[in-house]
N, CA, C and O of each residue as an XYZ file, in Angstrom:
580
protein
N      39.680    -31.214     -4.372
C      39.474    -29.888     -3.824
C      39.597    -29.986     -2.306
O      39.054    -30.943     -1.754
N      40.318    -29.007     -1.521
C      40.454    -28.780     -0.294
C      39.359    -28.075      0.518
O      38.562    -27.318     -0.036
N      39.328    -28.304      1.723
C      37.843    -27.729      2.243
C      37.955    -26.084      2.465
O      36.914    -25.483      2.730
N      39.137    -25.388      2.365
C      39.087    -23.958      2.590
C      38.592    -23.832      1.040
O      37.853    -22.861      0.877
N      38.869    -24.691     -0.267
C      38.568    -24.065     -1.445
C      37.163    -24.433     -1.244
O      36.460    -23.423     -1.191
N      36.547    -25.464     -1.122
C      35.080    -25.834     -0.950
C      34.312    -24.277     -0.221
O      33.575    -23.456     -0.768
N      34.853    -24.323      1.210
C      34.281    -23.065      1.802
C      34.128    -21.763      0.983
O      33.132    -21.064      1.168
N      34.984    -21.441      0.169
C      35.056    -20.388     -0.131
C      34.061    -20.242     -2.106
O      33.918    -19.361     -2.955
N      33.579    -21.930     -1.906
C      32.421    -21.750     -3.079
C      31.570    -21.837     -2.661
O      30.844    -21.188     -3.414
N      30.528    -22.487     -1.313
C      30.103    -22.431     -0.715
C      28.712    -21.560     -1.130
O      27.733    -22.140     -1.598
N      28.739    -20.298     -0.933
C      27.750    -19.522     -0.872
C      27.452    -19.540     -2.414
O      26.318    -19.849     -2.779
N      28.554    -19.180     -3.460
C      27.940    -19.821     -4.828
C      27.491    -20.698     -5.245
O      26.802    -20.449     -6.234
N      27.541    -21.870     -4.919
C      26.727    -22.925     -5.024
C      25.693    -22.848     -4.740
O      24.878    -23.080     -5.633
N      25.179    -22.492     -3.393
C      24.121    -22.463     -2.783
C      23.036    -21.774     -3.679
O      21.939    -22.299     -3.868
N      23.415    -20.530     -4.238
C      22.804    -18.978     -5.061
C      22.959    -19.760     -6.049
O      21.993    -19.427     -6.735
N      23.731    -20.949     -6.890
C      23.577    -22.005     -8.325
C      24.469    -20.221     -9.019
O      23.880    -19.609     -9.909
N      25.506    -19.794     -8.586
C      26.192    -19.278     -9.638
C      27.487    -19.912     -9.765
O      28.304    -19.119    -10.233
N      27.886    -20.857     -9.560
C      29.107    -21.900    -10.082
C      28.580    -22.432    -11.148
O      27.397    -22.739    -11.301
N      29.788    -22.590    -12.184
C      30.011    -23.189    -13.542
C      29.326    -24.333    -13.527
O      29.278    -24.609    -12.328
N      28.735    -25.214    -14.145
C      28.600    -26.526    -14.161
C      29.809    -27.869    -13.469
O      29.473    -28.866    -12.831
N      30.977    -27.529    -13.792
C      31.874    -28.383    -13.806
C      32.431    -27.655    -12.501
O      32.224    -28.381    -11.529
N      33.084    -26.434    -12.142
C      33.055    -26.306    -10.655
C      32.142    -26.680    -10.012
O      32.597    -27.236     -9.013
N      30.632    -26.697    -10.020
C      29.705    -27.079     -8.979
C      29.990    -28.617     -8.685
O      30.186    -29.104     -7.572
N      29.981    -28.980     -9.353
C      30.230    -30.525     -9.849
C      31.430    -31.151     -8.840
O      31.297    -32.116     -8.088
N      32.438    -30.465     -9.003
C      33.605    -30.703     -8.152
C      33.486    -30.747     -6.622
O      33.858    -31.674     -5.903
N      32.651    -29.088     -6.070
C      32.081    -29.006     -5.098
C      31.038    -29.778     -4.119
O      30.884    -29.779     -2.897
N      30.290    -30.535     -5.369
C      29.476    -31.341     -4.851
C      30.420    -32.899     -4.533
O      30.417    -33.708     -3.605
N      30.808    -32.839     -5.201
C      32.086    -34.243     -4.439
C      32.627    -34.554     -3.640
O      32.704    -35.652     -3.089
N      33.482    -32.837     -3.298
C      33.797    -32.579     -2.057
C      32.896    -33.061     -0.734
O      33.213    -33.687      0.278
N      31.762    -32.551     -1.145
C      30.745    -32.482     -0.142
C      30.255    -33.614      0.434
O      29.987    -33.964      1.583
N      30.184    -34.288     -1.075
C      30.297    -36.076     -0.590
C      30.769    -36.511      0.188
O      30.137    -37.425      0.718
N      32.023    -36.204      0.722
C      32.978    -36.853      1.021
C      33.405    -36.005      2.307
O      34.422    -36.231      2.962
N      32.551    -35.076      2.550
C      33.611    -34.053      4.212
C      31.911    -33.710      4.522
O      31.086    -33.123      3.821
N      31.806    -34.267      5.711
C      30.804    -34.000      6.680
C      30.847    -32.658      7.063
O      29.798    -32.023      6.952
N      31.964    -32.026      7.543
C      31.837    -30.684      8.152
C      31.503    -29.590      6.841
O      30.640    -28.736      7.046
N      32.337    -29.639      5.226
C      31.486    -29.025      4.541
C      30.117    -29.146      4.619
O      29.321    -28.437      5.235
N      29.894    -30.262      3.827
C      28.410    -30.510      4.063
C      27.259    -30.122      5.098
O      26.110    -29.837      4.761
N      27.805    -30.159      6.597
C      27.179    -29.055      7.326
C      26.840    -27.912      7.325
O      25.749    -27.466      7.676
N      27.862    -27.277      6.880
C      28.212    -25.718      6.654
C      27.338    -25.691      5.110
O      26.444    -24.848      5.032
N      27.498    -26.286      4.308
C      26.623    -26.201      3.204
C      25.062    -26.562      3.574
O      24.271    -26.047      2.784
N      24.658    -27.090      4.277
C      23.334    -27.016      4.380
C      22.780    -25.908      5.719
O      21.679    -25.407      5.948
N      24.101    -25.821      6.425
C      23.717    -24.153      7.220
C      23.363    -23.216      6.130
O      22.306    -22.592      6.219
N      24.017    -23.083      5.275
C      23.955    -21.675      4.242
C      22.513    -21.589      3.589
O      21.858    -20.552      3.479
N      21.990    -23.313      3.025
C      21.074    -23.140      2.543
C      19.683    -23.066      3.684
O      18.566    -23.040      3.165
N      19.754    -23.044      4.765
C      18.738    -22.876      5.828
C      18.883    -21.212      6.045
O      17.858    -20.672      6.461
N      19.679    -20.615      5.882
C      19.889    -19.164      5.973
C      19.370    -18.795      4.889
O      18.803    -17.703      4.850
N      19.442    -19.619      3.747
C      19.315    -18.714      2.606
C      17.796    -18.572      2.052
O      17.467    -17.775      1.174
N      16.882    -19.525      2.748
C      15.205    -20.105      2.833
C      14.594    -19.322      3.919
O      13.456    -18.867      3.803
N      15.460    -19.114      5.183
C      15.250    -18.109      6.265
C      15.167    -16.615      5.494
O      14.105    -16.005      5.366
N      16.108    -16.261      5.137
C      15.927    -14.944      4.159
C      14.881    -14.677      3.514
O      14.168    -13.701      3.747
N      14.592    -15.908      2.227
C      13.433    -15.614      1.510
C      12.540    -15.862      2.215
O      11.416    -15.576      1.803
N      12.664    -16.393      3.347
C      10.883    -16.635      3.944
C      10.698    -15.310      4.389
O       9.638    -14.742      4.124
N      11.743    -14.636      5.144
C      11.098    -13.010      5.545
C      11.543    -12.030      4.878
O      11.724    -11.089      5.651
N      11.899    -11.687      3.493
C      12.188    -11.305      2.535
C      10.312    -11.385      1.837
O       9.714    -10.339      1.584
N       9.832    -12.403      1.686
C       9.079    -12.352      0.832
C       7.608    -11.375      1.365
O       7.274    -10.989      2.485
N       6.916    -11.195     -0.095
C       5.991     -9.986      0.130
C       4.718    -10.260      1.524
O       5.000    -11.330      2.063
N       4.182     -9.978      1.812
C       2.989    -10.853      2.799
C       2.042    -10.681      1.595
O       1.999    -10.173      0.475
N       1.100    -11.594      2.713
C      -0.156    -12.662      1.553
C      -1.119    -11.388      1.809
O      -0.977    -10.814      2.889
N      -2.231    -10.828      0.769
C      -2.797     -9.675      0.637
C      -4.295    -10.561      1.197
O      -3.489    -11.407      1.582
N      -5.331    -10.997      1.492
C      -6.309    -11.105      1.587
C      -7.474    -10.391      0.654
O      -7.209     -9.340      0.070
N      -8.728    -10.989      0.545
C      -9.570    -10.624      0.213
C     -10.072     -9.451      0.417
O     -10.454     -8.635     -0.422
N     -10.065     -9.361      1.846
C     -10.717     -8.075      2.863
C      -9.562     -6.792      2.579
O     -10.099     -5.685      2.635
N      -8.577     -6.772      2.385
C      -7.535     -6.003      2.263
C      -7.724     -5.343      0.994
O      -7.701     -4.128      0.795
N      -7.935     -6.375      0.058
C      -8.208     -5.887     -0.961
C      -9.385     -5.126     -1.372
O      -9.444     -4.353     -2.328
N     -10.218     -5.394     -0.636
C     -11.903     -4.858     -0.641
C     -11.850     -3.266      0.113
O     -12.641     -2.331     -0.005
N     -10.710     -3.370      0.844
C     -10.263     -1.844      1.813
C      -9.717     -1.022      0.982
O     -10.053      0.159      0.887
N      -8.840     -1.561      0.317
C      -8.006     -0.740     -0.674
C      -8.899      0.009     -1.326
O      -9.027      1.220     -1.151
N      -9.817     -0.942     -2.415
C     -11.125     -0.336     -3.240
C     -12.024      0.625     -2.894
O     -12.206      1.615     -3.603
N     -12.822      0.358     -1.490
C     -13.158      1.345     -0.744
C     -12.676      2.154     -0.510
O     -13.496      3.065     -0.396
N     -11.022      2.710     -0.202
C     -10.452      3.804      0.206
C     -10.152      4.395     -1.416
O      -9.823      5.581     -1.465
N     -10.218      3.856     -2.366
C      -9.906      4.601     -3.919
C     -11.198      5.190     -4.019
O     -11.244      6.411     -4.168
N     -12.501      4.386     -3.950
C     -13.977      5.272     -4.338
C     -13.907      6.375     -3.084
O     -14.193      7.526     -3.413
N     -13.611      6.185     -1.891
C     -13.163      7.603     -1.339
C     -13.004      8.514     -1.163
O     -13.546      9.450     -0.575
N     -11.831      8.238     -1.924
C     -11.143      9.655     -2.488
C     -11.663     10.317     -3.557
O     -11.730     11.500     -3.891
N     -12.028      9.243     -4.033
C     -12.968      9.753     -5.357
C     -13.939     10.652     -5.121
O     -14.204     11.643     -5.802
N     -14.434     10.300     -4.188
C     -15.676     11.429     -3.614
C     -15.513     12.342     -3.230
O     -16.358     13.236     -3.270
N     -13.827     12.514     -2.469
C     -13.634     13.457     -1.635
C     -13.110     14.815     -3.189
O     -13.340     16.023     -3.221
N     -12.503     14.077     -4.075
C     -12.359     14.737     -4.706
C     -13.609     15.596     -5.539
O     -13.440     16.806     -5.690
N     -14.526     15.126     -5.930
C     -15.468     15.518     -6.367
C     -16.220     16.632     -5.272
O     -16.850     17.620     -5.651
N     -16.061     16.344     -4.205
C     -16.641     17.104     -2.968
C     -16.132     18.445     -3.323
O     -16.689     19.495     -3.642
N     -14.189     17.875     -3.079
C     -13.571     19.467     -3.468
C     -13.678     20.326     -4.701
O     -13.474     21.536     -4.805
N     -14.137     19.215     -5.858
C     -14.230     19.879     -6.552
C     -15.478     21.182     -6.973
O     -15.593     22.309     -7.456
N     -16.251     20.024     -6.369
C     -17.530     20.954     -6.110
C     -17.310     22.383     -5.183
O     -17.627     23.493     -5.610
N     -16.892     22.217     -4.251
C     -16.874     23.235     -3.287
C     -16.417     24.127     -3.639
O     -17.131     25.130     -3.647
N     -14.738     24.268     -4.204
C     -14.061     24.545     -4.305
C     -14.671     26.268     -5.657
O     -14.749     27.481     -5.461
N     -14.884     25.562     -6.622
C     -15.668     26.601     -7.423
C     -16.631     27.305     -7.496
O     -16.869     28.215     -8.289
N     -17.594     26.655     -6.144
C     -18.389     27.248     -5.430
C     -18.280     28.795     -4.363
O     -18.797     29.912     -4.340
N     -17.281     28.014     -3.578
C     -16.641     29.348     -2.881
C     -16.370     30.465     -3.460
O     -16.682     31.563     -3.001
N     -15.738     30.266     -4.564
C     -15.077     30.986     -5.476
C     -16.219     32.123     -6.040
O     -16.244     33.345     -6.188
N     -17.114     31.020     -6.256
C     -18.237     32.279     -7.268
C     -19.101     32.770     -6.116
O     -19.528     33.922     -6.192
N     -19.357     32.143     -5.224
C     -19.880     33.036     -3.681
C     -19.296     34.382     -3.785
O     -19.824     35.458     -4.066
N     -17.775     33.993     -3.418
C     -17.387     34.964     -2.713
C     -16.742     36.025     -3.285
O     -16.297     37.059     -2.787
N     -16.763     35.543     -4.599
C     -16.592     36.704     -5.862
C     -17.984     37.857     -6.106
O     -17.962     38.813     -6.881
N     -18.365     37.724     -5.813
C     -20.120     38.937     -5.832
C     -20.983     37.858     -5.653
O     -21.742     38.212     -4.751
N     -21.170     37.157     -5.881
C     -22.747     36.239     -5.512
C     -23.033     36.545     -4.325
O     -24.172     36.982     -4.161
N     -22.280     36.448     -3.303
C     -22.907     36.285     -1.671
C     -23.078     37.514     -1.600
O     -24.107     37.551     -0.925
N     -22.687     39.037     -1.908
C     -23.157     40.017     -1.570
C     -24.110     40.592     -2.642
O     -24.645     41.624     -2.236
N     -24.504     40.212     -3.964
C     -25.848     39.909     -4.181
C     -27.010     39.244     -3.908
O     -28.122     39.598     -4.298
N     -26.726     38.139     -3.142
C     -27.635     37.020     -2.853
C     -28.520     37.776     -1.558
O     -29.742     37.697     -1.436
N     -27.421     38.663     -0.458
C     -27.653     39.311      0.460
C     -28.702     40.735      0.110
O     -29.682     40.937      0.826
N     -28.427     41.502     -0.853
C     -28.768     42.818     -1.034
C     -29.719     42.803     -2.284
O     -30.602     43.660     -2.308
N     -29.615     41.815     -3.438
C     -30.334     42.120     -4.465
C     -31.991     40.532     -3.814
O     -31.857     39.401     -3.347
N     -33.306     41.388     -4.169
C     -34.100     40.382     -3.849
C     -34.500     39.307     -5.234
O     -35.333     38.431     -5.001
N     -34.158     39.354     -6.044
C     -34.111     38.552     -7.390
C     -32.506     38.236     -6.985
O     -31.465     38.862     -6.787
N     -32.945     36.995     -6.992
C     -31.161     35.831     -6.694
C     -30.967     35.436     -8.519
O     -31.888     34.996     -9.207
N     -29.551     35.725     -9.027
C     -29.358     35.150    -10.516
C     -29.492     33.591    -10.148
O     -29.355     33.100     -9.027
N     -29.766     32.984    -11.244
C     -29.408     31.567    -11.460
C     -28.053     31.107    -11.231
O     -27.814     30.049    -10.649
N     -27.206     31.852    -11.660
C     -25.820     31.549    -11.496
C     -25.210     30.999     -9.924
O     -24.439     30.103     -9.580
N     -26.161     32.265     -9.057
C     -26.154     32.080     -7.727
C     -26.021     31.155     -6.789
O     -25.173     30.883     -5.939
N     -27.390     30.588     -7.242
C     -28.324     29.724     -6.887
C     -27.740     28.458     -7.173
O     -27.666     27.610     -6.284
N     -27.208     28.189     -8.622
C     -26.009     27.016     -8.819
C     -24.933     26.809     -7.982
O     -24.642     25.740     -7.445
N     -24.166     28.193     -7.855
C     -23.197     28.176     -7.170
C     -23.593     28.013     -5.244
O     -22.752     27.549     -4.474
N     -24.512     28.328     -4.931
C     -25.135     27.772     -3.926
C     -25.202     26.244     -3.613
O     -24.637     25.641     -2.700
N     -26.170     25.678     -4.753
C     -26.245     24.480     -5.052
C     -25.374     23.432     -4.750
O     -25.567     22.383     -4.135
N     -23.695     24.214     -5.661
C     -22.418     23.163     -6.092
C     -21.843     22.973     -4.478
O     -21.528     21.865     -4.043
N     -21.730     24.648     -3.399
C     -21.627     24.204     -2.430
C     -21.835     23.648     -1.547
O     -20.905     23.216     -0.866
N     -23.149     23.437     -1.208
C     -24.550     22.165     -0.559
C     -23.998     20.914     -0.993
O     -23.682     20.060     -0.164
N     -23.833     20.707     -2.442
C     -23.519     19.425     -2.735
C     -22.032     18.776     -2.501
O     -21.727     17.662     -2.075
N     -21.222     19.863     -2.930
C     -19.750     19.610     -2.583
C     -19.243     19.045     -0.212
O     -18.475     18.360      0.464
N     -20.612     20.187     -0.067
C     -20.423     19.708      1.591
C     -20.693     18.350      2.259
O     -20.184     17.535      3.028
N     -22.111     18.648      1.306
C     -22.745     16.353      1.478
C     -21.910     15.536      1.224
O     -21.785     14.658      2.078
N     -21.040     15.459      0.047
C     -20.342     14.690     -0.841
C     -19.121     14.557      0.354
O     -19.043     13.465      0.916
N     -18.221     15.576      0.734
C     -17.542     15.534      1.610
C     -18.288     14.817      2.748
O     -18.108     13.602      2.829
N     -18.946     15.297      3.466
C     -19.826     15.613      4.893
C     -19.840     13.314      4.454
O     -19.224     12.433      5.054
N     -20.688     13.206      3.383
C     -20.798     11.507      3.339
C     -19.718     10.779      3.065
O     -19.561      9.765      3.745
N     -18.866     11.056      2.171
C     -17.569     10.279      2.295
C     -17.154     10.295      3.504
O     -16.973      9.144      3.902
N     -16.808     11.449      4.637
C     -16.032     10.856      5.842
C     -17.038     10.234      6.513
O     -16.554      9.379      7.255
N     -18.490     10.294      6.597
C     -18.866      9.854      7.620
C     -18.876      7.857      6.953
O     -18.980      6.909      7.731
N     -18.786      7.760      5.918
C     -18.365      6.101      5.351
C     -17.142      5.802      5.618
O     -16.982      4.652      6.027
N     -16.121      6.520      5.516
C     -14.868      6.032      5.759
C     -14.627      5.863      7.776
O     -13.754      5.232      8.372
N     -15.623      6.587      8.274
C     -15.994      6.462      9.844
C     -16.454      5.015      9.915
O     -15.846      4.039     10.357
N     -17.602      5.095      9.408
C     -18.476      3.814      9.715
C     -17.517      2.218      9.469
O     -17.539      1.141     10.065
N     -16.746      2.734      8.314
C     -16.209      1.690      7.473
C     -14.778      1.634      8.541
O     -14.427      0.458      8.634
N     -14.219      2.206      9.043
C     -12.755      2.130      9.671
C     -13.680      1.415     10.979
O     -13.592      0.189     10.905
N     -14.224      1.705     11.718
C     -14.747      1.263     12.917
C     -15.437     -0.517     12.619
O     -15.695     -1.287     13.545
N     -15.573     -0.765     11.525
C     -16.201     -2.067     11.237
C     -15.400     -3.076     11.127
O     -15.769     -4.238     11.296
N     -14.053     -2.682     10.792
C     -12.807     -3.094     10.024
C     -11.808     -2.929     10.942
O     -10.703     -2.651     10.477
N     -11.975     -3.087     12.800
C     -10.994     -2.282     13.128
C     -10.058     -2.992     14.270
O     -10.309     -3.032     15.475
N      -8.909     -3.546     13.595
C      -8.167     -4.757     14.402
C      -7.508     -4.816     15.699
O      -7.176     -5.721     16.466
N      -7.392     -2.914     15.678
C      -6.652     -2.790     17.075
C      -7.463     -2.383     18.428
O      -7.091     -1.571     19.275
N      -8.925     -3.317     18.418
C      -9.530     -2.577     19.658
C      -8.768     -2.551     20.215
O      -7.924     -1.660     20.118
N      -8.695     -3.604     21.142
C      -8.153     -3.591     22.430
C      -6.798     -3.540     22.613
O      -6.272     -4.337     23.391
N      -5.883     -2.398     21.777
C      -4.681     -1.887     22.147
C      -4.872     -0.777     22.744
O      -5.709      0.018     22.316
N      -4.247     -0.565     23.665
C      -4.186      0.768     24.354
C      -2.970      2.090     23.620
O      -1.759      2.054     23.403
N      -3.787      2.913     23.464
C      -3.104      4.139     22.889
C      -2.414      5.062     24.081
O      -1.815      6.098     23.791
């Protein structure tokens, strides 16, 4: 084999998609011509360079413990809205201008009162944890914004 045919298997070899018996040939070549052989172990330093910054980054413990924290979160935040959300609703559907004018408050009211108090905490405490928790956790002091 000639070294323009060598060159031009080169990168298949390297990736192991040559035949058995072409690779085989290639590797003989290689034996035997220094300047392939250079060029063949350039390719495979490119090709380790790639996968080294190709590959995923390493996740940590703490990363992972952030993630979790930011899922129970949301979780709360959702529940917050959910609370609120049906709250408002029955407020501001006649409750709040009964609650105002009639002096016997329904129960219904008073729930729907309730769901909103609770839906505000629920909110009102999830951000103030995800505050506490971002500020504890927080890598970029000393970058300037």
């Amino acid at each position: 084999m000639n070294c323009e045919r060598v060159r031009a298997r080169l990168s298949a070899l390297v990736d192991g998609e040559l035949p058995p018996a072409e690779a085989a040939a290639v590797r003989e070549h290689l034996a035997a011509c220094p300047t392939c052989r250079a060029e063949e172990a350039e390719l495979r330093r490119l090709r380790e360079e790639v996968a080294r910054h190709l590959a995923p980054p390493a996740v940590d413990e703490e990363e992972w413990g952030e993630m979790a924290r930011t899922v129970v979160s949301r979780q709360a935040r959702r529940l917050g809205w959910g609370l609120l959300l049906p709250a408002v609703l029955v407020l501001v559907g006649g409750g709040l201008g009964m609650f105002f004018v009639d002096p016997e408050v329904p129960t219904w009211v008073r729930i729907g009162v309730g769901a909103l108090v609770g839906g505000l905490v629920a909110l009102f405490v999830s951000a103030l944890a995800d505050r506490l928790e971002a500020r504890r956790h927080e890598r970029y002091e000393e970058v300037e914004r």
